[in-house]
ZAGULUM-915986 format. One record per residue (C-alpha): residue number from 1; residue in three letters; x, y, z. Coordinates in steps of 0.001 Angstrom, whole numbers, padded with zeros to 6 digits. Layout:
BEGIN
KOLSE     k     r        px        py        pz
KOLSE   NUM   ALA         X         Y         Z
...
***
This chain:
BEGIN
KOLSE     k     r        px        py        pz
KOLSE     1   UNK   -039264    024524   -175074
KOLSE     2   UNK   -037658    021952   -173072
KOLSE     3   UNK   -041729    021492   -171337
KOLSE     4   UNK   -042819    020765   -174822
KOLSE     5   UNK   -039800    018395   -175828
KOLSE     6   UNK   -040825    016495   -172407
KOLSE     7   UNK   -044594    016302   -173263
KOLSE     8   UNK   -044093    015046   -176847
KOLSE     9   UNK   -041396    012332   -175413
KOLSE    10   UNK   -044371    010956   -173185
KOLSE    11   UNK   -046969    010863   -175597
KOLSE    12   UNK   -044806    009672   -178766
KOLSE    13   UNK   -043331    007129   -175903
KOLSE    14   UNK   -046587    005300   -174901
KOLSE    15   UNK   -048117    005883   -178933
KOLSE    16   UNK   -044766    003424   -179059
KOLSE    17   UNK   -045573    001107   -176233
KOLSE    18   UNK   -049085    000667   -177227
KOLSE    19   UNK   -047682   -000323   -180838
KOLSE    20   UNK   -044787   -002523   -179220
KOLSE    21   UNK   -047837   -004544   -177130
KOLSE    22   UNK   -049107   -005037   -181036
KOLSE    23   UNK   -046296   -006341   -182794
KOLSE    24   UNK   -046119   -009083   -180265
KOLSE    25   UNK   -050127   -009487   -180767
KOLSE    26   UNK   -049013   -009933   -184632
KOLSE    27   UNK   -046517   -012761   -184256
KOLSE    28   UNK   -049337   -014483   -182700
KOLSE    29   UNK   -052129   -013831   -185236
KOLSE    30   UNK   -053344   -016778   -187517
KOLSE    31   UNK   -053313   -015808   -191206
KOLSE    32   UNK   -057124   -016032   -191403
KOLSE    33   UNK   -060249   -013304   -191508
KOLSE    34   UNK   -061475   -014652   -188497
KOLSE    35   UNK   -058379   -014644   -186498
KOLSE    36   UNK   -057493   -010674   -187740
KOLSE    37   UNK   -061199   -009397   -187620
KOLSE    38   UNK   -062342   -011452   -183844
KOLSE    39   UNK   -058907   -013097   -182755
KOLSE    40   UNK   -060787   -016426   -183347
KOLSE    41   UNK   -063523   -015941   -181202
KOLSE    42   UNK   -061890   -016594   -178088
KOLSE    43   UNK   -061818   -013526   -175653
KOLSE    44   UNK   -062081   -013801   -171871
KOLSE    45   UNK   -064045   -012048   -169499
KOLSE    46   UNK   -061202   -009290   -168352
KOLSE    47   UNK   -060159   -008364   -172277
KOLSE    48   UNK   -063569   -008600   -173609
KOLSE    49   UNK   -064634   -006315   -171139
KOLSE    50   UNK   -061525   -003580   -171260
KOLSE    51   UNK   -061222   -003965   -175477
KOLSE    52   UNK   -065355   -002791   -175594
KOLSE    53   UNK   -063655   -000043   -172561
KOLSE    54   UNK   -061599    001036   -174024
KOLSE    55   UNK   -063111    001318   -177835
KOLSE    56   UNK   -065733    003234   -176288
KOLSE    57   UNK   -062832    005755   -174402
KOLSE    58   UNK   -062841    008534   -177185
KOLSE    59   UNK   -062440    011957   -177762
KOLSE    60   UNK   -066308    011946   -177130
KOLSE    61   UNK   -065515    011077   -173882
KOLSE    62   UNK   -062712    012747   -172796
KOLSE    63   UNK   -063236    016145   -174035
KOLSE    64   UNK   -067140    016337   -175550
KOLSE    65   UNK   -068447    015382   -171928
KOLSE    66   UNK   -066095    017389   -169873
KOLSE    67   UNK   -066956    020524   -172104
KOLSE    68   UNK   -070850    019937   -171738
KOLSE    69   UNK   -069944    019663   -167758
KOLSE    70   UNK   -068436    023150   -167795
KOLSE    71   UNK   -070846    024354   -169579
KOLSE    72   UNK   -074182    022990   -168386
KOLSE    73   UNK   -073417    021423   -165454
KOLSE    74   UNK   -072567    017763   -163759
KOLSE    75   UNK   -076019    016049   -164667
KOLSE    76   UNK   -073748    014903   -167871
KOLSE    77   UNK   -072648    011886   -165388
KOLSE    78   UNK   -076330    010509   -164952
KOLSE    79   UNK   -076616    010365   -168500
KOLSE    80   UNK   -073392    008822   -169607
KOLSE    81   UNK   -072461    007366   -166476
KOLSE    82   UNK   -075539    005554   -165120
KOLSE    83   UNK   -078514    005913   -167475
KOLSE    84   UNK   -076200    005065   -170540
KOLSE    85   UNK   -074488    002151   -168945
KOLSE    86   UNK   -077797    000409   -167620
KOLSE    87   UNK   -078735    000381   -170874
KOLSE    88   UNK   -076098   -001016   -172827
KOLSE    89   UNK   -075064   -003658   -170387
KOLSE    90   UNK   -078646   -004725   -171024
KOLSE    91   UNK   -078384   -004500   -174668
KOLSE    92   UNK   -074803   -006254   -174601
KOLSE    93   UNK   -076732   -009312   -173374
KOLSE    94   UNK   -080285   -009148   -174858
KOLSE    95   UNK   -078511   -008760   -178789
KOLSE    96   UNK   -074581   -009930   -177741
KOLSE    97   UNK   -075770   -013040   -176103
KOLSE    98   UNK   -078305   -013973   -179260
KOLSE    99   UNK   -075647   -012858   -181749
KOLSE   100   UNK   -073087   -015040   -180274
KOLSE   101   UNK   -075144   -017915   -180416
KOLSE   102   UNK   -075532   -017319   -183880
KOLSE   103   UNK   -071846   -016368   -184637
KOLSE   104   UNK   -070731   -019619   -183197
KOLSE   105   UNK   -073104   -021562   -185271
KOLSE   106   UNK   -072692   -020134   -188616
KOLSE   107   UNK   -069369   -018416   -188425
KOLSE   108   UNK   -070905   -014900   -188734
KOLSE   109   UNK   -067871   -012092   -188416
KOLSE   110   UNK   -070209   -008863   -189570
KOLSE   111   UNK   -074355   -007786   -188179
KOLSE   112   UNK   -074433   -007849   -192160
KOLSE   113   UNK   -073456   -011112   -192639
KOLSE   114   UNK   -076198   -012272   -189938
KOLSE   115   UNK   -079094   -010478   -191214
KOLSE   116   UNK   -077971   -011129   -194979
KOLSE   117   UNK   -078247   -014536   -194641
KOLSE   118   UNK   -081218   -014456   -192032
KOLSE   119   UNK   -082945   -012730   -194913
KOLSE   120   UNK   -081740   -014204   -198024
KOLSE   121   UNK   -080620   -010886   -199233
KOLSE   122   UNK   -077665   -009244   -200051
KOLSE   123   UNK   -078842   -006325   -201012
KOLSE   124   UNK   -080017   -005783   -196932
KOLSE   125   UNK   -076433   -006916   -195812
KOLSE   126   UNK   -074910   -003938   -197992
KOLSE   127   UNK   -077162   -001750   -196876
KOLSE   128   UNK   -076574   -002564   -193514
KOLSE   129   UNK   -072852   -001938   -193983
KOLSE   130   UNK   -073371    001206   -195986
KOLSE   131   UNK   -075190    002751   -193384
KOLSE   132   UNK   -072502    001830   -190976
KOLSE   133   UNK   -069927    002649   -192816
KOLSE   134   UNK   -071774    006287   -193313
KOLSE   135   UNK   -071726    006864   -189464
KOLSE   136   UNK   -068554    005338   -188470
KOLSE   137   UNK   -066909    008083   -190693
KOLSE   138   UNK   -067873    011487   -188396
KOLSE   139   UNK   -066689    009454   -185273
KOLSE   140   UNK   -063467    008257   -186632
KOLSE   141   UNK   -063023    011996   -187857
KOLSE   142   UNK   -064139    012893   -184234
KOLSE   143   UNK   -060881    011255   -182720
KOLSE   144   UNK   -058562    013353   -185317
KOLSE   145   UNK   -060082    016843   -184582
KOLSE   146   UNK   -059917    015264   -180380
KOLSE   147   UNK   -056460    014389   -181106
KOLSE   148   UNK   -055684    017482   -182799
KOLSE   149   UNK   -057070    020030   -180070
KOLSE   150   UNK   -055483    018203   -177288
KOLSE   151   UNK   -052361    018227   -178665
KOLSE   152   UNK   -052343    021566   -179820
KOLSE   153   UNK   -054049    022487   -176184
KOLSE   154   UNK   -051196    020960   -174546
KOLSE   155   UNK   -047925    022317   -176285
KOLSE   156   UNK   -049652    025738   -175925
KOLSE   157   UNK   -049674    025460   -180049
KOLSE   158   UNK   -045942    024457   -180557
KOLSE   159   UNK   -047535    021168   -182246
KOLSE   160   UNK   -050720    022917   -184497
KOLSE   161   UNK   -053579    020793   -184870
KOLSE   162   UNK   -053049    019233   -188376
KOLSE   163   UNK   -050007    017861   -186982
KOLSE   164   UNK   -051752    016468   -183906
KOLSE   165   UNK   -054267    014975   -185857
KOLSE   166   UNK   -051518    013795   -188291
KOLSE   167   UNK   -049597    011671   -185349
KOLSE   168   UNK   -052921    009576   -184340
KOLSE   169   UNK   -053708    008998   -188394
KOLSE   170   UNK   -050215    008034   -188814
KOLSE   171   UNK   -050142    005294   -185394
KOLSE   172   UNK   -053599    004026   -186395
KOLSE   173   UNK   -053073    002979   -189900
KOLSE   174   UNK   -049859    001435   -188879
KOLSE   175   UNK   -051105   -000395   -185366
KOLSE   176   UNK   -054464   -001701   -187484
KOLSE   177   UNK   -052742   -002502   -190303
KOLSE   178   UNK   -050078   -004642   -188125
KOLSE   179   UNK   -052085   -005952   -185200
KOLSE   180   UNK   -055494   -006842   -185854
KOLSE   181   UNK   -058335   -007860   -183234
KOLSE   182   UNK   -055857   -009634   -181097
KOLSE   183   UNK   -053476   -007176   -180878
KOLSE   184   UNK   -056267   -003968   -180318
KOLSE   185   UNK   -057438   -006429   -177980
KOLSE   186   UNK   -054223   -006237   -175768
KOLSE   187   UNK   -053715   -002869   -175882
KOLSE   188   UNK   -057129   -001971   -174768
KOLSE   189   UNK   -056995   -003597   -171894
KOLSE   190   UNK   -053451   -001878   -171335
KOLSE   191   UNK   -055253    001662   -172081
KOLSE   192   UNK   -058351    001223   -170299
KOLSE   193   UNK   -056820    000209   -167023
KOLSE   194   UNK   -054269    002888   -167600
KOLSE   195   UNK   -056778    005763   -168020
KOLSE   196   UNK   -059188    004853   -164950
KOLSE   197   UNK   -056019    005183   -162981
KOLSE   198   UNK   -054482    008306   -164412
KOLSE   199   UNK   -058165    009824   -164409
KOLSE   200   UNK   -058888    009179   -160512
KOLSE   201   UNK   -054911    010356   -159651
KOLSE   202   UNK   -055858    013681   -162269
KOLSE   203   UNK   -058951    013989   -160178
KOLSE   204   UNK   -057086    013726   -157031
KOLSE   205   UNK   -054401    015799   -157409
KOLSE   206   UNK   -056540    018573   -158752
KOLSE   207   UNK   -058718    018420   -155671
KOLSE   208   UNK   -055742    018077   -153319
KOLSE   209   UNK   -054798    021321   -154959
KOLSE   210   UNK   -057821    023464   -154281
KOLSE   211   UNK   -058472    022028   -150903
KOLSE   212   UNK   -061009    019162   -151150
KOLSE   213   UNK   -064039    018690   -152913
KOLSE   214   UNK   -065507    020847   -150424
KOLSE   215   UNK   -063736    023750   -151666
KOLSE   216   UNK   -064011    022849   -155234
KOLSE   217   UNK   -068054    022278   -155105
KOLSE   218   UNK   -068524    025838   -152666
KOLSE   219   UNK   -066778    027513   -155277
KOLSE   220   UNK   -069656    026619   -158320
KOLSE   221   UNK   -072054    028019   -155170
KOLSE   222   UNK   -070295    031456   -154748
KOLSE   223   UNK   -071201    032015   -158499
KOLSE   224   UNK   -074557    032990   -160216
KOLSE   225   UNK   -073680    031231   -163192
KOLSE   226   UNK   -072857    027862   -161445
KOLSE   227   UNK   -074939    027755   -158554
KOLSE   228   UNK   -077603    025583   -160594
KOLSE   229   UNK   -074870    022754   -160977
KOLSE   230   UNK   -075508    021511   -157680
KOLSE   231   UNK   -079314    021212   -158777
KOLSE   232   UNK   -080971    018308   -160569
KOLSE   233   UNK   -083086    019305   -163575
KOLSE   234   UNK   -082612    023241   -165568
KOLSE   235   UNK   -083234    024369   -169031
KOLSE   236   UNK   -080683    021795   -170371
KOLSE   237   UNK   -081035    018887   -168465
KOLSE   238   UNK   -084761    018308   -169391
KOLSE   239   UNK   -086368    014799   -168674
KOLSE   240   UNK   -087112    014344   -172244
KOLSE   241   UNK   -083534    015236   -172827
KOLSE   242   UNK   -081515    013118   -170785
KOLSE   243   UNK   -084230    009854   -171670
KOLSE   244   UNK   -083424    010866   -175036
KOLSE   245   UNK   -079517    011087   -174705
KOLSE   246   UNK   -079133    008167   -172474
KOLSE   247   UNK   -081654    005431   -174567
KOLSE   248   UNK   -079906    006716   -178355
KOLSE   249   UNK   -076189    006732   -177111
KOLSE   250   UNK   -077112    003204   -174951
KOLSE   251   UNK   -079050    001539   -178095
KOLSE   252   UNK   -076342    003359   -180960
KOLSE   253   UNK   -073140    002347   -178920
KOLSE   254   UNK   -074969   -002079   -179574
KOLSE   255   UNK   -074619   -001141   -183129
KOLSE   256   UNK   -071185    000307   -183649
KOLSE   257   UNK   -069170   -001793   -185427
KOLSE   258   UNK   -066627   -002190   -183544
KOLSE   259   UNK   -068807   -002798   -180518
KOLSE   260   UNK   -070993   -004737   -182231
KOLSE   261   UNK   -068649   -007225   -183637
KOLSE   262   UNK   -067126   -008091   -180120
KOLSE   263   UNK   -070265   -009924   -179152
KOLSE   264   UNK   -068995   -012255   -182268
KOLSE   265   UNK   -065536   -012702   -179814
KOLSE   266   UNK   -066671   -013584   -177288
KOLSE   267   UNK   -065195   -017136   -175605
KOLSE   268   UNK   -067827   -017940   -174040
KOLSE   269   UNK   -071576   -017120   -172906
KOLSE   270   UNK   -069848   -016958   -169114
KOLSE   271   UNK   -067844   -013945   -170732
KOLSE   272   UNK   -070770   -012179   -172204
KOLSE   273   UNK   -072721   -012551   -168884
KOLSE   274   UNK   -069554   -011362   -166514
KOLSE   275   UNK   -068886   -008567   -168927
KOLSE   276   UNK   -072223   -006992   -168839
KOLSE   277   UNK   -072756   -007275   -165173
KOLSE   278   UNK   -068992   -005376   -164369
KOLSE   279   UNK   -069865   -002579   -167539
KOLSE   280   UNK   -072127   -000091   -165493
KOLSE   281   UNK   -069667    000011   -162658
KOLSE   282   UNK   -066403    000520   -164873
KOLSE   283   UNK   -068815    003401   -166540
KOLSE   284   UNK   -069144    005026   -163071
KOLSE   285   UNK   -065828    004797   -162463
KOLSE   286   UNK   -064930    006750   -166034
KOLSE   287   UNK   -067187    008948   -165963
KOLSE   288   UNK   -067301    010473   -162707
KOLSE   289   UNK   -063689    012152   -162503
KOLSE   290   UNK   -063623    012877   -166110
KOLSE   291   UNK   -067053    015071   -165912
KOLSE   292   UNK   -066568    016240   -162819
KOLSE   293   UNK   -063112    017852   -163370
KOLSE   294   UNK   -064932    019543   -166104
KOLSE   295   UNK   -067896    021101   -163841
KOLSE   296   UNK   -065492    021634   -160925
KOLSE   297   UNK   -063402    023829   -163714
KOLSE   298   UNK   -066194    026420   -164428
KOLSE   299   UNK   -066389    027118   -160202
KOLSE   300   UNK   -062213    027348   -160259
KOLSE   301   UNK   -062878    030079   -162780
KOLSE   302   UNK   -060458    028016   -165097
KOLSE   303   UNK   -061267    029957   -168525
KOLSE   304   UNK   -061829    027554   -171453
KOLSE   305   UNK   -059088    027786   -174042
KOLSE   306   UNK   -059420    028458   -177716
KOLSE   307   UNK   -058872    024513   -178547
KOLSE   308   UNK   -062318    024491   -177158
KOLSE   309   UNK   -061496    021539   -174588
KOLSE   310   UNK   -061421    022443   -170939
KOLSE   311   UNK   -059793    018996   -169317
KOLSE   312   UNK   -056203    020130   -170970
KOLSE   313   UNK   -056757    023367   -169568
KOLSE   314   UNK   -057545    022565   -165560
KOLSE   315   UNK   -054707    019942   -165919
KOLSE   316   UNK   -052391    022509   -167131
KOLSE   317   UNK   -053452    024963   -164193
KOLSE   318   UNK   -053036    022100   -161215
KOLSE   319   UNK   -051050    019215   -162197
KOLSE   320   UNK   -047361    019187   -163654
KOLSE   321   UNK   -046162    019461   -166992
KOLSE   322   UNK   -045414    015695   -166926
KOLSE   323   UNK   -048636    014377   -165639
KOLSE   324   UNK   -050847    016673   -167263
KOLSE   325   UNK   -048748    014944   -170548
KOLSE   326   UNK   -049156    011796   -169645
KOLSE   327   UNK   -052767    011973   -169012
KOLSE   328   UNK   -053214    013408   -172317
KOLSE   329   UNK   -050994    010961   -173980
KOLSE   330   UNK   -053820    008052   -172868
KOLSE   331   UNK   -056740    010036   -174015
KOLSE   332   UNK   -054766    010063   -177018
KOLSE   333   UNK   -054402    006393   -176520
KOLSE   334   UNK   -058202    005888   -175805
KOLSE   335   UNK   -058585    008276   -179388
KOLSE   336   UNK   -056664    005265   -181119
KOLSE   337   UNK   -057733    002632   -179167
KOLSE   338   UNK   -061187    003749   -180666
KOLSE   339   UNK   -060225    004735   -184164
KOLSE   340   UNK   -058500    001384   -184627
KOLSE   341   UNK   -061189   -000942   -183742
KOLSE   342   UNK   -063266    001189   -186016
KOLSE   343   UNK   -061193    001100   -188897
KOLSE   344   UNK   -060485   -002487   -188557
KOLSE   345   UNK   -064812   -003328   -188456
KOLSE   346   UNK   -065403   -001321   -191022
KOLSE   347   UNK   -063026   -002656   -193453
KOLSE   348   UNK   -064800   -006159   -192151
KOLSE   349   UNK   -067786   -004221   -193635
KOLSE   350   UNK   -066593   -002989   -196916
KOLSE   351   UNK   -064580   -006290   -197685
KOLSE   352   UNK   -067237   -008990   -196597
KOLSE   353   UNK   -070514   -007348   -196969
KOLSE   354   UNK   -069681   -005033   -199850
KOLSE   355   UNK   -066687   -006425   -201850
KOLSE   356   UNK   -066987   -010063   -201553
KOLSE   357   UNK   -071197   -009921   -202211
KOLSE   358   UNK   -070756   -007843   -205452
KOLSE   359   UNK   -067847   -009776   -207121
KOLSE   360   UNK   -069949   -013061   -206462
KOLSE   361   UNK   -072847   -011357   -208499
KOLSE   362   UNK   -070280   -011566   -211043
KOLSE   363   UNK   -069229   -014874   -210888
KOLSE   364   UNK   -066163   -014097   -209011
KOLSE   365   UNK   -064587   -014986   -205970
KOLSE   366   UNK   -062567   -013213   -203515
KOLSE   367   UNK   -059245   -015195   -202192
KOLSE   368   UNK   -058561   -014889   -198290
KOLSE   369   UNK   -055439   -013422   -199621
KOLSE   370   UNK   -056809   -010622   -201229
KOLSE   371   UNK   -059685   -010116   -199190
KOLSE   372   UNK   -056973   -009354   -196897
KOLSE   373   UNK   -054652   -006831   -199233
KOLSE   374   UNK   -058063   -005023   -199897
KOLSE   375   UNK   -058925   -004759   -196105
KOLSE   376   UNK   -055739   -003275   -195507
KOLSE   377   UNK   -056006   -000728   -198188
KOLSE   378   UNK   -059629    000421   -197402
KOLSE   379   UNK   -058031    001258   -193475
KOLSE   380   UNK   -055389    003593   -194876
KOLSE   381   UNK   -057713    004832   -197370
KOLSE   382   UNK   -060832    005296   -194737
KOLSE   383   UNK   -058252    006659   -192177
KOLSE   384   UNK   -056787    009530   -194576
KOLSE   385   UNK   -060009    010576   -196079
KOLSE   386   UNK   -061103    010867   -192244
KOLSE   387   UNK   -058170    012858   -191333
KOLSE   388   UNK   -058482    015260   -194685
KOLSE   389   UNK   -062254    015960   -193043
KOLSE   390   UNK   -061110    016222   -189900
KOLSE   391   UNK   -058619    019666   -190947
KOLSE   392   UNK   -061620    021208   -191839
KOLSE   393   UNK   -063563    020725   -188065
KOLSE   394   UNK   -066678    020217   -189759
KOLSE   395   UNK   -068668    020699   -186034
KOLSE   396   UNK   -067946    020274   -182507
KOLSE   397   UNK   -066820    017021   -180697
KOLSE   398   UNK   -070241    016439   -179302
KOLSE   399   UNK   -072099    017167   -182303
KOLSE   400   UNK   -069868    014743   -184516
KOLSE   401   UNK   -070393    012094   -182040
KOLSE   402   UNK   -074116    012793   -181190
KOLSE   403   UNK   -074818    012480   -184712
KOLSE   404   UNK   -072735    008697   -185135
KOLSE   405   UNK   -074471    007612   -181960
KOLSE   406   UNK   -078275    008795   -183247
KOLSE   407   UNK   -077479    007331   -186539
KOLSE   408   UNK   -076337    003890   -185091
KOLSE   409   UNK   -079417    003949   -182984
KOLSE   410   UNK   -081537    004197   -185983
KOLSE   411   UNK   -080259    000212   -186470
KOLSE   412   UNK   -081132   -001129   -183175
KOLSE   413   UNK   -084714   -001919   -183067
KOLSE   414   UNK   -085365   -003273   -186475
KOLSE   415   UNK   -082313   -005864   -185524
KOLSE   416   UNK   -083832   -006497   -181835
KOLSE   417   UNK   -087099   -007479   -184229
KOLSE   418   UNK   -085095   -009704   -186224
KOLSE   419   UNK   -083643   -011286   -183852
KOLSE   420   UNK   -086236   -012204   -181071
KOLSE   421   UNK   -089911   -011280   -183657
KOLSE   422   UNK   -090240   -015025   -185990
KOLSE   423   UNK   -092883   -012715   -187804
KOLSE   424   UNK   -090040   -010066   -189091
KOLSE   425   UNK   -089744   -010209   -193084
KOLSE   426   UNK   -087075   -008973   -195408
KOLSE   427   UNK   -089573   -006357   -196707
KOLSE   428   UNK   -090830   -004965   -193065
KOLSE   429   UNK   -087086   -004745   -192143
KOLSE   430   UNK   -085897   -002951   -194748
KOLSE   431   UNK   -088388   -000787   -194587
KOLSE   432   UNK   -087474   -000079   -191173
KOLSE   433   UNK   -083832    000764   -191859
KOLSE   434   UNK   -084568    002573   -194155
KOLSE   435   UNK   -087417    004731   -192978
KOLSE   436   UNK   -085815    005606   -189406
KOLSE   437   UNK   -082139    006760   -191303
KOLSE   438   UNK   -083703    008671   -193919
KOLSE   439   UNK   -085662    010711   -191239
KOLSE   440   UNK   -082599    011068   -188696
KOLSE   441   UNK   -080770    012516   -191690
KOLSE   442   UNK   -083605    014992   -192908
KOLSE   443   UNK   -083512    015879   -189436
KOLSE   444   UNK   -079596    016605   -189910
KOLSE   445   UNK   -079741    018586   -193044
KOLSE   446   UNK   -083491    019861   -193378
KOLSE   447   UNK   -085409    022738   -191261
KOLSE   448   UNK   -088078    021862   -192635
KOLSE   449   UNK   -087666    018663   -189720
KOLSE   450   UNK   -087270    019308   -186224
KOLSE   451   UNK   -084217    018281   -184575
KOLSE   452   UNK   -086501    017642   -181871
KOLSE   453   UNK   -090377    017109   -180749
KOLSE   454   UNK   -092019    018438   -177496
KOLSE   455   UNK   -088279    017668   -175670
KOLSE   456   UNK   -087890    014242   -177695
KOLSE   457   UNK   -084780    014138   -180131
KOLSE   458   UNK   -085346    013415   -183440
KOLSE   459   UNK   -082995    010169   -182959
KOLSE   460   UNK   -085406    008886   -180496
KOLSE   461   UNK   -088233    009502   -182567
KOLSE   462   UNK   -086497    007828   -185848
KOLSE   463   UNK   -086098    004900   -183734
KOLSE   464   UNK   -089767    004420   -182780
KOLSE   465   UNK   -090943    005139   -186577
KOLSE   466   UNK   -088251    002415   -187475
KOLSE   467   UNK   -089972    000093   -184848
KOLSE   468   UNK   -093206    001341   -186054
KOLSE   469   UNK   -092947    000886   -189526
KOLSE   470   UNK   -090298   -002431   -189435
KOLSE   471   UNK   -093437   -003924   -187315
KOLSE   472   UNK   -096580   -002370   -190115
KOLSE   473   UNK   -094827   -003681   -193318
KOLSE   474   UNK   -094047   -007376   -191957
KOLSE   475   UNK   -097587   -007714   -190499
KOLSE   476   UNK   -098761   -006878   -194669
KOLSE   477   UNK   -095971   -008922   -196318
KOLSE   478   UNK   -094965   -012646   -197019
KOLSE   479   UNK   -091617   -013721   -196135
KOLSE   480   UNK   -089314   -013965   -199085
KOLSE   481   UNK   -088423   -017164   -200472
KOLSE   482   UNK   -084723   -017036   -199852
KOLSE   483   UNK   -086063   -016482   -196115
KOLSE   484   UNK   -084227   -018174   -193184
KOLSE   485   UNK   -086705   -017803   -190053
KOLSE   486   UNK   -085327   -021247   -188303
KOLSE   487   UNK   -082051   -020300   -188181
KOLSE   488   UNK   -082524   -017748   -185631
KOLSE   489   UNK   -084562   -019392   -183206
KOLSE   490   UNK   -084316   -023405   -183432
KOLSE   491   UNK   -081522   -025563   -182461
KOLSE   492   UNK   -080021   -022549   -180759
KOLSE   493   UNK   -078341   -024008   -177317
KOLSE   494   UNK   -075807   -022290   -174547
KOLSE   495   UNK   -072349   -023432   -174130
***
């Protein structure tokens, strides 16, 4: 008992810190949208890079990619690791540095906004914001069911998982609800820096432990089942598959919201260009321990507990009660650190692409005041009805955020095209969008459509038949009149 007392003291203790670092962001936080939703556009190189960190530092990360290590092997590392941050850091400049241009210009705070007014249409920007909204929900559930089995992992069950879950609802609603951009802001960089550390000392200690990675990697040779982890390629690790993996998670993580909408913060295009040169490395750095505790696990014949996560379980076996806590109480950290940049972007979403766009079809306007009341309310109410899913554990950890990330993805060419194609029309767009999702979600729900084709996951293939048909329909149609092509390509100039 008194174990448990001392692991809930650290985690409820730096949930507390984390919030502390936010109140002071909140005393500091102009009463305006775009103070609250991008801290007034004006973050530098080190907290633009460790906010985007540590918003990506999630239950998918922590405990989805560890489990697939255990159970399939290492490779996991080249997808996430390398493959996955090549491509975004590429992405983060190709659409960040084009959308910041155009953020500073017009005073864009949501993708919606930009492509509604791009395209004279606000029927696109909601749909654009639906869509998101749609996917954001499975991978803020994602970081409840995380938060949930770790917790419940941990205290051996003395906290269940509806309470576990409960705690990270609870700290998220308040921190968003308190902090805003600036204040997530903060704390990410606090959490991000905090995790590579505890990750490489977890990593350490483990292997100081065992005797070495020597030791550690001869023991996944002694066994049949593990000797094909120190092998590249296997029935898992296809080509097609990882190419797959790495280009949907790389081109879905540009879309996320609350990725997306930090290309909007940036303070300068110095910032953008320093932050996407340093993100494959800090990837690396992540990735490596995390996934390779998980692999090393399976050879240390560490058996995989009932929570389903495996990192809880080697920590439990090699590090003390306190450290294994403390480790855990950052992942949780990294959970919220990703929940509450999501739930703050996607009531951006619902308020300024959704809200504010149907009450003007009225005749109506929306005061900054209540714009604001109404932003708060949609993150308690998005955050609960998340949490209410997430008792339920609709799938696994990897399959909730596989299915956010493919669904994301199904965004990112069809915006490229907007962006960097003159020719792109409102019509050939659209029809993109909405081509590409439709089939990704058949491909959920439907036998009748292949999760994959020849190797090729049906998220990669949604996003060529997006390009594909995006491209078709605005080589046949006339732009619209409400059409803005200039505004995206003349007069744009670097700071």
């Amino acid at each position: 008992m008194r174990a448990v007392s001392l692991q809930l003291t650290i985690v409820v203790g730096y949930l507390l810190v984390a919030l502390a670092v936010g109140l002071v962001a909140y005393r500091l936080t102009d009463r305006t949208a775009e103070d609250f939703y991008l801290a007034s556009r004006t973050l530098g190189t080190v907290v633009l890079l460790f906010t985007t960190f540590a918003t990506l530092l999630s239950a998918f990360t922590f405990f989805a990619g560890p489990n697939v290590a255990y159970a399939q092997g290492p490779e996991w590392v080249l997808v996430m690791g390398l493959m996955d941050g090549l491509i975004f850091a590429v992405l983060w400049y190709v659409i960040g540095y084009k959308q910041w241009l155009l953020g500073r210009r017009y005073g864009y705070v949501t993708l919606g906004e930009m492509l509604g007014d791009r395209f004279g249409s606000r029927w696109l920007r909601g749909l654009v914001a639906g869509i998101s909204l749609l996917w954001l929900f499975p991978y803020v559930t994602l970081q409840q069911v995380g938060a949930g089995t770790a917790l419940e992992a941990l205290t051996e069950g003395t906290v269940s998982y509806a309470a576990g879950a409960g705690l990270i609802t609870a700290f998220m609603i308040l921190y968003v609800v308190v902090a805003g951009m600036r204040g997530i802001a903060w704390t990410d960089t606090l959490q991000g820096a905090f995790m590579l550390v505890t990750t490489w000392v977890a990593l350490l200690w483990v292997l100081a432990s065992v005797g070495g990675p020597g030791a550690a990697t001869a023991a996944l040779a002694e066994s049949e089942e593990t000797a094909g982890f120190l092998s590249l390629g296997g029935d898992y690790y296809t080509v097609q598959w990882m190419l797959s993996t790495a280009i949907v998670i790389g081109f879905g993580v540009a879309m996320f919201p609350q990725v997306n909408q930090r290309f909007f913060a940036a303070g300068s295009r110095t910032v953008l260009k320093r932050s996407f040169a340093l993100w494959p490395i800090l990837c690396v750095l992540l990735f490596v321990p995390s996934f390779m505790l998980g692999a090393w696990a399976r050879g240390l014949g560490v058996e995989m507990p009932a929570s389903g996560n495996i990192l809880p379980a080697i920590l439990a076996e090699y590090t003390p009660v306190w450290f294994a806590a403390l480790v855990i109480a950052g992942a949780m950290a990294a959970m919220m650190s990703s929940s509450d940049s999501m739930l703050l972007s996607g009531s951006s979403y619902f308020t300024r692409d959704l809200c504010r766009p149907l009450l003007t079809s009225f005749g109506r306007t929306l005061s900054e005041r209540r714009e604001d009341l109404i932003a708060r309310g949609v993150v308690v109410a998005f955050a609960t009805a998340a949490f209410l899913a997430s008792l339920r554990r609709p799938a696994t950890l990897f399959e909730l955020g596989d299915a956010a990330f493919s669904g994301f993805a199904q965004l990112a060419l069809p915006v490229l095209l907007a962006l960097y194609w003159r020719p792109t029309t409102r019509a050939g767009i659209t029809a993109g969008i909405l081509a590409s999702q439709a089939f990704y979600v058949l491909s959920l729900f439907l036998t009748a459509v292949p999760g994959s084709y020849a190797g090729w996951s049906a998220g990669l293939v949604g996003m060529g038949l997006g390009l594909a048909v995006t491209v078709a329909v605005s080589l046949v149609t006339s732009p619209a009149s409400a059409e803005r092509r200039a505004i995206y390509f003349d007069g744009l100039g670097a700071d």
